[in-house]
C-alpha positions as CSV (number, residue, x, y, z in Angstrom):
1,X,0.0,0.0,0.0
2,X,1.2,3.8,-1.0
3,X,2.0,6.1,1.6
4,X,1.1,9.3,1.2
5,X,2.8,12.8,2.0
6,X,1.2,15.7,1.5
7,X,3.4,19.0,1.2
8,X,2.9,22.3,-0.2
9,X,5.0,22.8,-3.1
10,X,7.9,25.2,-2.6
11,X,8.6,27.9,-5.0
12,X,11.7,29.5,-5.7
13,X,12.8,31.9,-8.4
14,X,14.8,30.6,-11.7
15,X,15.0,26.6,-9.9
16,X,15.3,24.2,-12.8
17,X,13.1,21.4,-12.4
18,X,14.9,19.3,-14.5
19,X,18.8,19.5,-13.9
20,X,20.7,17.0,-11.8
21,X,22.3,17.8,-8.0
22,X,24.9,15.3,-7.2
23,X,25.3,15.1,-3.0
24,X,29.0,14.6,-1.8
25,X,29.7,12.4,1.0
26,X,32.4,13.0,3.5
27,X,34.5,10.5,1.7
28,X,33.7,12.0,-1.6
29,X,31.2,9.4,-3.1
30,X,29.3,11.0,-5.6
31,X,25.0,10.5,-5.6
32,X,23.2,12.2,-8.6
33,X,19.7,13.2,-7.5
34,X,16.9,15.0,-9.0
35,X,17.2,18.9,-8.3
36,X,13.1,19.1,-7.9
37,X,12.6,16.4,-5.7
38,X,15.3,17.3,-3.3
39,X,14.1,21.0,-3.4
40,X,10.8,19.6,-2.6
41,X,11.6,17.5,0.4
42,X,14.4,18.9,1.9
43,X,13.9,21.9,4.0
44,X,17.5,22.4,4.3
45,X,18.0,22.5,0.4
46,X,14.7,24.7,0.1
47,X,16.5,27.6,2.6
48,X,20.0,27.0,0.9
49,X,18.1,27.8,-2.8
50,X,16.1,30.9,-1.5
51,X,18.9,32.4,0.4
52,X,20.5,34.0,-3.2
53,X,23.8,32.8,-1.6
54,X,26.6,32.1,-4.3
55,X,26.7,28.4,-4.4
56,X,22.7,27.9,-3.8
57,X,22.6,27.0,-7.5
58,X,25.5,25.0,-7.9
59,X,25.0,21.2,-9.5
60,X,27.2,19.9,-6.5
61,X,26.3,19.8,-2.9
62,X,29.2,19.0,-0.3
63,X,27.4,17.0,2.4
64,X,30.2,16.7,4.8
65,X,28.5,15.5,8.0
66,X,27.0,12.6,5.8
67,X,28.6,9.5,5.1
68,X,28.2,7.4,1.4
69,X,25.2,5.1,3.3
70,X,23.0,8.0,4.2
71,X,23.0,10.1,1.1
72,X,22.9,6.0,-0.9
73,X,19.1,6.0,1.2
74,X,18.6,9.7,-0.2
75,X,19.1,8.9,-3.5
76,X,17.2,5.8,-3.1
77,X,14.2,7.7,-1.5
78,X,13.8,10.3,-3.7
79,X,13.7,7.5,-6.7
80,X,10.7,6.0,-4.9
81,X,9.0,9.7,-5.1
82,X,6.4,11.4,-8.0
83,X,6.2,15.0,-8.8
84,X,2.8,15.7,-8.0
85,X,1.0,19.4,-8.4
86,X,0.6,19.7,-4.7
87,X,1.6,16.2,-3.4
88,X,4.8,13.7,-3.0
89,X,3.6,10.3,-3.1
90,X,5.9,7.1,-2.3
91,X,5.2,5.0,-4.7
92,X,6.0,1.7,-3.0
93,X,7.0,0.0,0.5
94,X,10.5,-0.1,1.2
95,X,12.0,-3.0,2.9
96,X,15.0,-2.0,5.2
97,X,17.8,-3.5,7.1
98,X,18.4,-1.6,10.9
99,X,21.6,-0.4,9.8
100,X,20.3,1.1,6.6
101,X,17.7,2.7,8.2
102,X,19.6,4.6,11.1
103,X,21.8,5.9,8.1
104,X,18.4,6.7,6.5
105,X,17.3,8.3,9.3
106,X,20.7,10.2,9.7
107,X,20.7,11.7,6.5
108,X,16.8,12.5,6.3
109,X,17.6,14.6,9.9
110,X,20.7,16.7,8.4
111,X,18.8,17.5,5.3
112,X,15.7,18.2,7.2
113,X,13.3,15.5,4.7
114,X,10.4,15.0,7.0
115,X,8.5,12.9,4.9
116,X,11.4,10.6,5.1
117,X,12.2,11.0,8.9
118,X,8.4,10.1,9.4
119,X,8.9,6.9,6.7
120,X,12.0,5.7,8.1
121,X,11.0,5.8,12.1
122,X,7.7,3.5,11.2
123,X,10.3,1.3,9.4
124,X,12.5,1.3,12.3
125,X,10.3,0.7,15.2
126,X,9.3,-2.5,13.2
127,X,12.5,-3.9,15.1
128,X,11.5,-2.2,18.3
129,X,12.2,-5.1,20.4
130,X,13.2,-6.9,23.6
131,X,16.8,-7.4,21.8
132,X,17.0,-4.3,20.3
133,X,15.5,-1.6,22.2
134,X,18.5,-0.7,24.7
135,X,20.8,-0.2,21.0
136,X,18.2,2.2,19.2
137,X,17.7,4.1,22.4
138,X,21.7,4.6,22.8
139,X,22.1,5.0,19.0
140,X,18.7,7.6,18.7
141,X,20.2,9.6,22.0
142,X,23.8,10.0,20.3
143,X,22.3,11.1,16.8
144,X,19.6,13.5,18.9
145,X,17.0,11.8,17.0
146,X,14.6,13.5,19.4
147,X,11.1,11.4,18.5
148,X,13.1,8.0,17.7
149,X,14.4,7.7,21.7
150,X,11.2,9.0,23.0
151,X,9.4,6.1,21.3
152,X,11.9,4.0,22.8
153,X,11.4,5.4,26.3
154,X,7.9,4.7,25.9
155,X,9.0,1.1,24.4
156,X,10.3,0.5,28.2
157,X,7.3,1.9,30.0
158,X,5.3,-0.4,27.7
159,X,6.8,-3.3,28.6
160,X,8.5,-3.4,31.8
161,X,7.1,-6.2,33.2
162,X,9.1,-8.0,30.5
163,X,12.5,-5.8,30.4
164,X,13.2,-5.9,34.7
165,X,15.2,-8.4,35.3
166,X,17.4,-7.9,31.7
167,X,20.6,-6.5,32.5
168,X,20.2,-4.4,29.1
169,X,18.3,-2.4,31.4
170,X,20.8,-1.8,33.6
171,X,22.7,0.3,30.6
172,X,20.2,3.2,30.8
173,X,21.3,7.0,31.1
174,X,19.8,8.6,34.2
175,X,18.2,10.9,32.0
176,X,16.6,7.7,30.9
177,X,15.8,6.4,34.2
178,X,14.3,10.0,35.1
179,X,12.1,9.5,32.4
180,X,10.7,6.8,33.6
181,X,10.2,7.7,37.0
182,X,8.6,10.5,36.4
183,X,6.1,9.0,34.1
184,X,2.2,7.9,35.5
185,X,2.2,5.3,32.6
186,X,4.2,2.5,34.1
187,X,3.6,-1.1,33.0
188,X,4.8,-2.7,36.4
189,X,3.4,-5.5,38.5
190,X,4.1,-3.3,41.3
191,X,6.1,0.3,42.7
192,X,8.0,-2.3,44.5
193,X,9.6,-4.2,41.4
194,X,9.9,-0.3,40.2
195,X,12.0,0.4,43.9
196,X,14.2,-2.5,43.0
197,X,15.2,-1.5,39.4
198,X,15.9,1.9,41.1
199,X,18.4,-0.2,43.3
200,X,19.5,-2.6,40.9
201,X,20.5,0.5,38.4
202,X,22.5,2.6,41.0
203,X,24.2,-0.5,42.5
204,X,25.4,-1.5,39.5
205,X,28.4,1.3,39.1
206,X,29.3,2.7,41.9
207,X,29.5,6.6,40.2
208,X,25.9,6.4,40.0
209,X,25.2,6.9,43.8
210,X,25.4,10.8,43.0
211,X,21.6,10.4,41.2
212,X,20.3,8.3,44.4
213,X,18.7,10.9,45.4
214,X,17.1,12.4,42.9
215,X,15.9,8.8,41.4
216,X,14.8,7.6,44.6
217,X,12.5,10.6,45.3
218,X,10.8,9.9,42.3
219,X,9.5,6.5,44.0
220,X,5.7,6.4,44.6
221,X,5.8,4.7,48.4
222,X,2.5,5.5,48.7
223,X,1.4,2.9,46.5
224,X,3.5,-0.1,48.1
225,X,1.9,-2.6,50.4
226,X,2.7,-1.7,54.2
227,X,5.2,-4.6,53.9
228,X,6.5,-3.5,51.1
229,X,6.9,0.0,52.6
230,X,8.6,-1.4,55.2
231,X,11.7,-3.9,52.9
232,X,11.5,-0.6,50.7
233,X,12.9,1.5,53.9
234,X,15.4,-2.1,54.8
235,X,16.9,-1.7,51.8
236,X,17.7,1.9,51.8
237,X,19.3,1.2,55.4
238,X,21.2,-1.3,54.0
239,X,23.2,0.6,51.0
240,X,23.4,3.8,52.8
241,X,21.1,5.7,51.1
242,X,19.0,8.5,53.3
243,X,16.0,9.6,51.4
244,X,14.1,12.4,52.1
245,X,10.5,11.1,50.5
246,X,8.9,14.0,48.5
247,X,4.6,13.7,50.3
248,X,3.4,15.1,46.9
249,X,5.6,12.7,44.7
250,X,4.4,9.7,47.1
251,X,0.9,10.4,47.0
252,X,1.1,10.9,43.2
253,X,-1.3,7.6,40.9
254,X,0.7,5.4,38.7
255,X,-0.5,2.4,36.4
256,X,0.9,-0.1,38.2
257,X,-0.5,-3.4,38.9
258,X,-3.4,-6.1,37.6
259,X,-7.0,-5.2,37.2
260,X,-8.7,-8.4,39.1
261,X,-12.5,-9.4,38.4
262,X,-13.5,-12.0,40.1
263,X,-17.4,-13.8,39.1
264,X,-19.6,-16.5,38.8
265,X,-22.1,-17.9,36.4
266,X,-24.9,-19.6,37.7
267,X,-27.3,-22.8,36.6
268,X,-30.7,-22.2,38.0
269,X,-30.1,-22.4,41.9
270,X,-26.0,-23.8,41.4
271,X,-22.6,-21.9,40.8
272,X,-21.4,-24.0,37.8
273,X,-18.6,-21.5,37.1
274,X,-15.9,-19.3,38.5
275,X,-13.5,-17.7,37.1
276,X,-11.0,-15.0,37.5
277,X,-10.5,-12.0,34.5
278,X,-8.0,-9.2,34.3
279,X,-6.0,-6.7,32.4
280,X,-3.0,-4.4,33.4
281,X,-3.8,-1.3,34.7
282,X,-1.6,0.2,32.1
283,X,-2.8,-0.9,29.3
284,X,-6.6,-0.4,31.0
285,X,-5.4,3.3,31.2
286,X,-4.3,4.0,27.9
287,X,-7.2,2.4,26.6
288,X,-9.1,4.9,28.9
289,X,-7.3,7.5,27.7
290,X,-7.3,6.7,23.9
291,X,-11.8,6.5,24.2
292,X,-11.0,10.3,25.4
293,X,-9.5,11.0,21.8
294,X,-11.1,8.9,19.8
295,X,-13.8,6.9,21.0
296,X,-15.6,3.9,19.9
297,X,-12.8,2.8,17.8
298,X,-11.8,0.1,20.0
299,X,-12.8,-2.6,22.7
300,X,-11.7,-3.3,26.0
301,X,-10.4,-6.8,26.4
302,X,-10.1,-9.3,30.0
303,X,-8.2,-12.1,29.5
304,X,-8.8,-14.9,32.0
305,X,-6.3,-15.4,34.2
306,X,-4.5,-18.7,34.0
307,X,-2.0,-17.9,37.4
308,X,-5.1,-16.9,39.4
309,X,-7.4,-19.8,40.8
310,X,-11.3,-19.1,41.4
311,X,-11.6,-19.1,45.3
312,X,-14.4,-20.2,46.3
313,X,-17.6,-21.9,45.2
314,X,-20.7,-19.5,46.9
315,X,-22.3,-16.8,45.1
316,X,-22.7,-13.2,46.1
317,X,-20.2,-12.8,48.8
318,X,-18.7,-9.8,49.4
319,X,-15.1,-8.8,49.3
320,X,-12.8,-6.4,50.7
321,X,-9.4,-5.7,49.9
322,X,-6.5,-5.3,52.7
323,X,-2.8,-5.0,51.8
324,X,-3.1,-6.6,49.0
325,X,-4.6,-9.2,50.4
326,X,-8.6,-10.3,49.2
327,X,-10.8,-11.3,52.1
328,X,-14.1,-12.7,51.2
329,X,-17.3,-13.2,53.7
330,X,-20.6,-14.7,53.5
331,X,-22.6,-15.6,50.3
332,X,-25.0,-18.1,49.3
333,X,-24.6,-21.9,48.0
334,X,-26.3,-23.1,45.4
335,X,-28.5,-19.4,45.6
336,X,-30.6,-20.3,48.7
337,X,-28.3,-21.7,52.0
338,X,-27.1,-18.3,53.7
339,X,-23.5,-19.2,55.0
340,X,-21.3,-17.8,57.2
341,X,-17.8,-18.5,55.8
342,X,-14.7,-16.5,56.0
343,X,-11.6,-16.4,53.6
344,X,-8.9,-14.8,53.0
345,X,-7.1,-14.7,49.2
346,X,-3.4,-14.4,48.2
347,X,-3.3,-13.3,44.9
348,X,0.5,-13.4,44.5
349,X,0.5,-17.1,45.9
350,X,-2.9,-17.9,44.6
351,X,-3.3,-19.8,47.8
352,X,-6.7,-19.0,49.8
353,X,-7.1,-19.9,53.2
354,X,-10.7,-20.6,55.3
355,X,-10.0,-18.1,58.5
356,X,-12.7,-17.7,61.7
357,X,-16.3,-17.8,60.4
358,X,-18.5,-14.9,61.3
359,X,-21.1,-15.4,64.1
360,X,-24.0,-14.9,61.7
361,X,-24.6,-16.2,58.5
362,X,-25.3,-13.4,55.8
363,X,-25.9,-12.2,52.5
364,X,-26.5,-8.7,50.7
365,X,-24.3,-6.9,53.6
366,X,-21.9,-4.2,53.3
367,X,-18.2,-5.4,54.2
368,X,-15.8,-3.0,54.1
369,X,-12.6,-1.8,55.8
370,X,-11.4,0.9,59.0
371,X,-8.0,0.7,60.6
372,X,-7.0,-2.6,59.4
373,X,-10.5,-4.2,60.5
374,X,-13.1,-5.5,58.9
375,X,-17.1,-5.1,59.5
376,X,-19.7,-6.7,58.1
377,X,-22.9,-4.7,58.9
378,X,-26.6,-6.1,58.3
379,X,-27.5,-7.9,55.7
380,X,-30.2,-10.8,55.5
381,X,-30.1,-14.8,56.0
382,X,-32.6,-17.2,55.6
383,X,-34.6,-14.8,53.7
384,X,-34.7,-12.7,57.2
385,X,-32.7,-9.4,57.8
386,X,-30.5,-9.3,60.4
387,X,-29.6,-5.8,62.1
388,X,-26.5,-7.6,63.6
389,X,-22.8,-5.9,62.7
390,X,-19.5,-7.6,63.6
391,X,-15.8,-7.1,63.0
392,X,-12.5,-8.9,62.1
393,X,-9.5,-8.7,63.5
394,X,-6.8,-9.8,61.1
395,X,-3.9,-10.2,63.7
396,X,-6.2,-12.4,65.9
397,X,-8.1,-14.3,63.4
398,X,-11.4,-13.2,65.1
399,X,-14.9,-12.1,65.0
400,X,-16.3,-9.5,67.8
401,X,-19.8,-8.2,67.8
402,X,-20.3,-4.7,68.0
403,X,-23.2,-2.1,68.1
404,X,-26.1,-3.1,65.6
405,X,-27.3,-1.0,63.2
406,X,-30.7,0.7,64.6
407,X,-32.9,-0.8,61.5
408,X,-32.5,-4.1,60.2
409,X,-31.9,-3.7,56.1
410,X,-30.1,-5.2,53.1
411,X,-28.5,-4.4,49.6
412,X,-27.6,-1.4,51.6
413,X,-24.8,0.9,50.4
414,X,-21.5,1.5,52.5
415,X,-18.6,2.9,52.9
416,X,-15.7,4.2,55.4
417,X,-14.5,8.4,55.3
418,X,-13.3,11.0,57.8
419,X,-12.8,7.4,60.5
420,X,-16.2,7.0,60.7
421,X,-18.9,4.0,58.5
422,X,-21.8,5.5,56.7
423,X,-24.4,3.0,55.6
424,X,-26.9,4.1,53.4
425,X,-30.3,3.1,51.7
426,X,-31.0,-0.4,51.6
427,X,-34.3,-2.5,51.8
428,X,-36.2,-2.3,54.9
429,X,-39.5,-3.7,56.4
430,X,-41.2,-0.9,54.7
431,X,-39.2,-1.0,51.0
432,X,-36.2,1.0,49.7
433,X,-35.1,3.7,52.4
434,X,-33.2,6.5,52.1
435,X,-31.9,6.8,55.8
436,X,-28.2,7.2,56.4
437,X,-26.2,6.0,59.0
438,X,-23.1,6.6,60.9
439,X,-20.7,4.3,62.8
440,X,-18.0,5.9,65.2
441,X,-15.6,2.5,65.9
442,X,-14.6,5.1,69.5
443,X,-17.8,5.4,70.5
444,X,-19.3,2.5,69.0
445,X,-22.2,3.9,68.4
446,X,-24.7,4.8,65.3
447,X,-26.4,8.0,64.5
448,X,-28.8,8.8,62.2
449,X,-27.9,11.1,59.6
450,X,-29.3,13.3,57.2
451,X,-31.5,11.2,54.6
452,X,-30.4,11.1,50.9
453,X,-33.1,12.7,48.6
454,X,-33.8,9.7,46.6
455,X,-34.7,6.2,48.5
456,X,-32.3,3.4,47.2
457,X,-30.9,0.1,47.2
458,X,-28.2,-2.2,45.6
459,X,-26.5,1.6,44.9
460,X,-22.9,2.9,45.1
461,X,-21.7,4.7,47.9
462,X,-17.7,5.4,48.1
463,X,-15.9,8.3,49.6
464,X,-13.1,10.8,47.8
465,X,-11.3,13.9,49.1
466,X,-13.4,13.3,52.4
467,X,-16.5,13.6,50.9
468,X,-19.6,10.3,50.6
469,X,-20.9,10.0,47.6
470,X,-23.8,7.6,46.5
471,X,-24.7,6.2,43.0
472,X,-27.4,4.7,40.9
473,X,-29.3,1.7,42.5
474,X,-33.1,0.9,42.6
475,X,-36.3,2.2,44.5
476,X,-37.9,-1.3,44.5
477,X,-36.9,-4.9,45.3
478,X,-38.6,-7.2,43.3
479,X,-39.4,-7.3,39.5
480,X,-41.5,-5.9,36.6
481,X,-41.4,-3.2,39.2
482,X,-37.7,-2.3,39.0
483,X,-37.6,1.9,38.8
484,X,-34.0,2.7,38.3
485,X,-32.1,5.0,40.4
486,X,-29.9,7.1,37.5
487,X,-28.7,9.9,40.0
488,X,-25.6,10.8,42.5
489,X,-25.6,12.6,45.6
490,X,-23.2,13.9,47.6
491,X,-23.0,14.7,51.3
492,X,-22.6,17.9,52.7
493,X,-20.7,17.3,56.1
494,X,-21.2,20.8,57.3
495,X,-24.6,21.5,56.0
496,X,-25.7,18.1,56.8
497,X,-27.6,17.8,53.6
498,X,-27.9,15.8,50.7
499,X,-27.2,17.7,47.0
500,X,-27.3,16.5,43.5
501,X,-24.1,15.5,42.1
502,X,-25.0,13.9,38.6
503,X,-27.0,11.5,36.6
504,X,-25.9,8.4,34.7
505,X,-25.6,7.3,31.5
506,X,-26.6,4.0,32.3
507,X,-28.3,1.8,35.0
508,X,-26.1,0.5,38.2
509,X,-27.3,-1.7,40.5
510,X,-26.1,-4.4,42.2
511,X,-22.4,-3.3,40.7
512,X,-19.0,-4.1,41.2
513,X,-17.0,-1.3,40.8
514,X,-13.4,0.2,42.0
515,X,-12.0,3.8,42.3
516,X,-8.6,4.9,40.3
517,X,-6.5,8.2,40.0
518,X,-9.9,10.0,40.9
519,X,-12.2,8.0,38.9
520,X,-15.4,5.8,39.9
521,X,-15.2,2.4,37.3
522,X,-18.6,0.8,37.3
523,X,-18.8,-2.6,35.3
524,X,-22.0,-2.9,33.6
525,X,-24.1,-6.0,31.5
526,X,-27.6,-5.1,29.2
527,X,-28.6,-8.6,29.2
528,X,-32.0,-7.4,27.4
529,X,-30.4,-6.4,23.6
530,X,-32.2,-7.3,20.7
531,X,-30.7,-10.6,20.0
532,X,-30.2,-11.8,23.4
533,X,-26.8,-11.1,23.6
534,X,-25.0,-10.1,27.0
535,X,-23.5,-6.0,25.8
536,X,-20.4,-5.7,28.8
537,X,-19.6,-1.9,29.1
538,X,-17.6,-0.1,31.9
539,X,-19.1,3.7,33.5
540,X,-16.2,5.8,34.1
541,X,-17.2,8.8,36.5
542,X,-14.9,11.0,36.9
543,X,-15.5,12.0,40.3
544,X,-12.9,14.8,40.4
545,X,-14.2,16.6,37.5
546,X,-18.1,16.4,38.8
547,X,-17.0,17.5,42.6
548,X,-15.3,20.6,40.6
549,X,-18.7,21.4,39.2
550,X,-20.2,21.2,42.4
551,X,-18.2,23.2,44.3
552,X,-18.2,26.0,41.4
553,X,-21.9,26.0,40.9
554,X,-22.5,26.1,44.9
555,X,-25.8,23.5,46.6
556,X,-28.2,24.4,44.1
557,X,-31.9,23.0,44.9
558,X,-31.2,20.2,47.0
559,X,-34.7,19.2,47.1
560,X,-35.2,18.6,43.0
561,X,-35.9,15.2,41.7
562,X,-33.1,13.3,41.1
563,X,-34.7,11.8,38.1
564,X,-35.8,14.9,36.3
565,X,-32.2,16.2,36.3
566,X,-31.0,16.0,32.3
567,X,-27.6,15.1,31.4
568,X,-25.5,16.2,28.1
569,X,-25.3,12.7,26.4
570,X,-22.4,13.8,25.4
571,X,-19.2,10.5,26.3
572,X,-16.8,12.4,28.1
573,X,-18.0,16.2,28.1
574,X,-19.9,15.7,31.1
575,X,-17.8,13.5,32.8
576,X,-19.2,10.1,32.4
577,X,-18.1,7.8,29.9
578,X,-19.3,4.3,28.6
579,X,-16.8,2.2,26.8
580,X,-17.3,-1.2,25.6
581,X,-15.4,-4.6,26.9
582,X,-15.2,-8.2,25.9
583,X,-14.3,-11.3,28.3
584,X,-14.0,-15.0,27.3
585,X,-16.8,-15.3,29.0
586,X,-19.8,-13.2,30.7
587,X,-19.8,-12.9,34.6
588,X,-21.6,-11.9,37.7
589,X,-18.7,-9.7,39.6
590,X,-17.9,-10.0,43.1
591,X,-15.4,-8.0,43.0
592,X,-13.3,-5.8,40.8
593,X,-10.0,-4.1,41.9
594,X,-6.2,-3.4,41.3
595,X,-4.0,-6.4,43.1
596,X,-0.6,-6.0,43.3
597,X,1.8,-9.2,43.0
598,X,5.7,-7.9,43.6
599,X,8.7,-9.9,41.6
């Protein structure tokens, strides 16, 4: 297929078309080229021509920077080209060796031919590889070849996980390293196995401990385990190295990590299936970031996970995540027997291990995380709700009871901010509710809050920048009599009042979801499509950029109807965005979150 280049044509006074130039290499060779081509593509032959300097129209053109391979890929390129009115078209694919192309690429740089340069770098990084990379980037930095090494620096954030434990890596400039560091887009299992390479690189010549520092500070501790934290600081003690962490720097997101889903597919009343999905967080990222720019041209894909084994057999337990490890409580077997079973899941070991069972056997609770404990609050068993709430104590591998919550519901909403519970919504003796709850773990006591503006159940509630936000759900438990929830509201801690935050694109009830770099991720199923196929799409919310609107715009009406609000259907405008995913097969979720496995 023809590439294209589109370039104005550039005119100069009394140029000759037709006549011959013959470029001179530093060693003399001799290359005979046409005069209107070169003038055409060569930016550096155009201003040489118009400057009305003595030798601008001379039929010989000393090229003594340029060696007899670089101007041989001139003259070869400019044979490939057409004289067009307005346009220089390449008239066929050329196949190139590495070495020819760097001298292409040499040569099309001095003379300034961009179509070329462009031409040449897709050639080249067509042996962008695990083999080659760490040459090209050396060889690209020497020549200043400014977009060849920054394709190669993006080369090594691509694929990390791959290039870690190579010594090629190990050969990097600092500037190179720098790079990296300071890059969000990081294709690492983990900001450990990022720490290391830090290490790895410094130790490896001792003149390098004078960028420590700098290198080191770069290090996103914030996103380590807490054991992690605590080898990350071992080490440093060990080679000397006193680090002053940089709090904005620490606190700062990066992609590392693995995207875990985790669902079942059921058979009537039994769990036939479970299985584990994910995807990097990287490449989950750029995908995110390439909908932004051009959305709709691509899919989303999970692959399941091979490494990671399906942990257990009941169906709609709940899970909670804890330094990196997964604990999972509660559920239902075969969809009807209530259990009270307690796990907890090692995803870098893919070992899972039955721990203390809770006192009460529950379902449809919220389960969720303060101070290194876990609750489990309400919920229902035997087809009976249960106001009962107990915690877990990891250290002691055991269950206390604690203060119940004052009304017994289910499919409630939850979540932990400011060191305090809030459970919200939920279904009640007398339906969906819209009562809100708080838990104070000093006290341990519940008070009743203000009540959302909208009753719900099977909703959203998460916290961000100390504020509790709630999402979607339903107003009714049972179907044809479903009525969809499509708003967010967010609490006003000194006001104590519920205001409108925003309205969704689509449904979300019953949803597993996770929060990145200031972003709610909401995985979503239309089961009901015209030809009975299962459509899988993720809601991204950003949460930043709607709390932003909300602060600018002030309360508002806090008493409107949710329901009424309209919404610019715009996909990213507004700050919601659907984008489409695949899996190798469809899933109830679980749970959905970033694990981090350290090499």
């Amino acid at each position: 297929m023809d590439e294209r280049i589109e370039m104005d044509v550039k005119k100069a006074d009394c140029f000759d078309d037709f006549r011959k130039v013959v470029l001179i290499s530093m060693t003399g060779g001799r290359y005979d080229v046409d005069g209107g081509l070169l003038f055409r593509a060569s930016r550096y032959y155009e201003a040489l021509v118009n400057s009305g300097m003595r030798d601008a129209h001379d039929e010989e053109l000393t090229l003594g920077a340029l060696s007899d391979e670089s101007l041989n890929e001139i003259r070869e390129f400019l044979s490939t080209l057409q004289s067009y009115k307005n346009n220089l078209v390449l008239q066929r694919t050329m196949m190139k060796s590495l070495e020819s192309i760097k001298e292409g690429l040499i040569g099309a740089s001095y003379l300034q031919i961009c179509c070329m340069s462009d031409l040449y770098q897709k050639l080249m990084f067509n042996y962008l590889k695990e083999s080659t990379y760490a040459d090209i980037l050396k060889w690209s930095s020497e020549c200043m070849l400014t977009e060849v090494f920054k394709k190669v620096r993006e080369f090594v954030l691509e694929n990390f996980r791959n290039l870690e434990l190579r010594s090629d890596l190990l050969t990097l400039a600092p500037d190179d390293v720098c790079y990296l560091l300071e890059s969000d887009f990081f294709n690492a299992e983990s900001e450990f196995d990022i720490f290391n390479f830090v290490i790895r690189w410094i130790t490896a010549d001792k003149s390098r401990k004078q960028h420590a520092e700098k290198l080191l500070t770069q290090v996103r501790y914030s996103l380590m385990t807490n054991s992690e934290k605590k080898r990350s600081s071992e080490i440093l003690n060990e080679h000397g190295l006193n680090i002053c962490k940089d709090e904005i720097v620490v606190d700062k997101f990066r992609s590392v990590g693995t995207i875990y889903a985790l669902g079942s597919s059921t058979h009537g009343r039994m769990v036939f299936y479970q299985g584990v999905q994910s995807i990097s967080v990287y490449n989950f990222m750029k995908f995110s970031e390439n909908e932004n720019k051009s959305p709709r041209l691509a899919t989303l894909k999970f692959k399941t996970s091979e490494s990671v084994k399906p942990p257990m057999p009941e169906l709609g337990f709940k899970t909670c995540m804890v330094d990196n490890c997964l604990y999972l409580a509660g559920g239902s077997r075969y969809s009807y027997f209530t259990t009270n079973n307690f796990f907890v899941y090692n995803p870098a070991t893919s070992t899972l291990t039955k721990r203390c069972s809770m006192y009460v056997p529950r379902g449809e609770f919220y389960f969720g995380e303060l101070a290194g404990q876990l609750y489990a609050v309400s919920g229902r068993w035997f087809g009976k709700r249960t106001d009962t709430v107990e915690k877990y104590i990891p250290e002691e591998d055991r269950w206390l009871t604690v203060a119940p919550l004052p009304v017994a519901t289910y499919s409630s909403g939850g979540c932990t901010c400011n060191g305090s519970i809030y459970i919200s919504g939920g279904l009640n003796k007398f339906g969906s509710s819209n009562q809100v709850w708080r838990y104070s773990p000093d006290e341990n006591q519940w008070t009743e809050m203000a009540q959302m503006l909208t009753n719900r159940s099977k909703h959203i509630m998460t916290s961000m920048d100390r504020k509790v936000i709630v999402i979607g759900g339903i107003r009714d438990s049972e179907l044809p009599s479903w009525h969809f929830v499509n708003s967010g509201e967010i609490y006003d801690f000194e006001a104590n009042q519920w205001t409108y935050l925003l309205t969704l694109k689509k449904p979300v009830f019953d949803s597993a979801f996770f929060t990145m770099n200031n972003s709610l991720y909401i995985l979503g199923r239309e089961p009901f499509s015209r030809n009975g196929s299962i459509d899988n799409f993720i809601q991204k919310i950003n949460l930043s950029k709607y709390l932003e609107m909300n602060n600018t715009s002030g309360n508002g009406d806090s008493n409107i109807n949710n329901d009424d609000k309209k919404f610019n259907d715009n996909n990213n405008v507004d700050g919601c965005q659907i984008f489409s995913y695949e899996a190798d097969r469809s899933l109830i979720y679980h749970f959905v979150g970033i694990v981090i496995t350290s090499k």
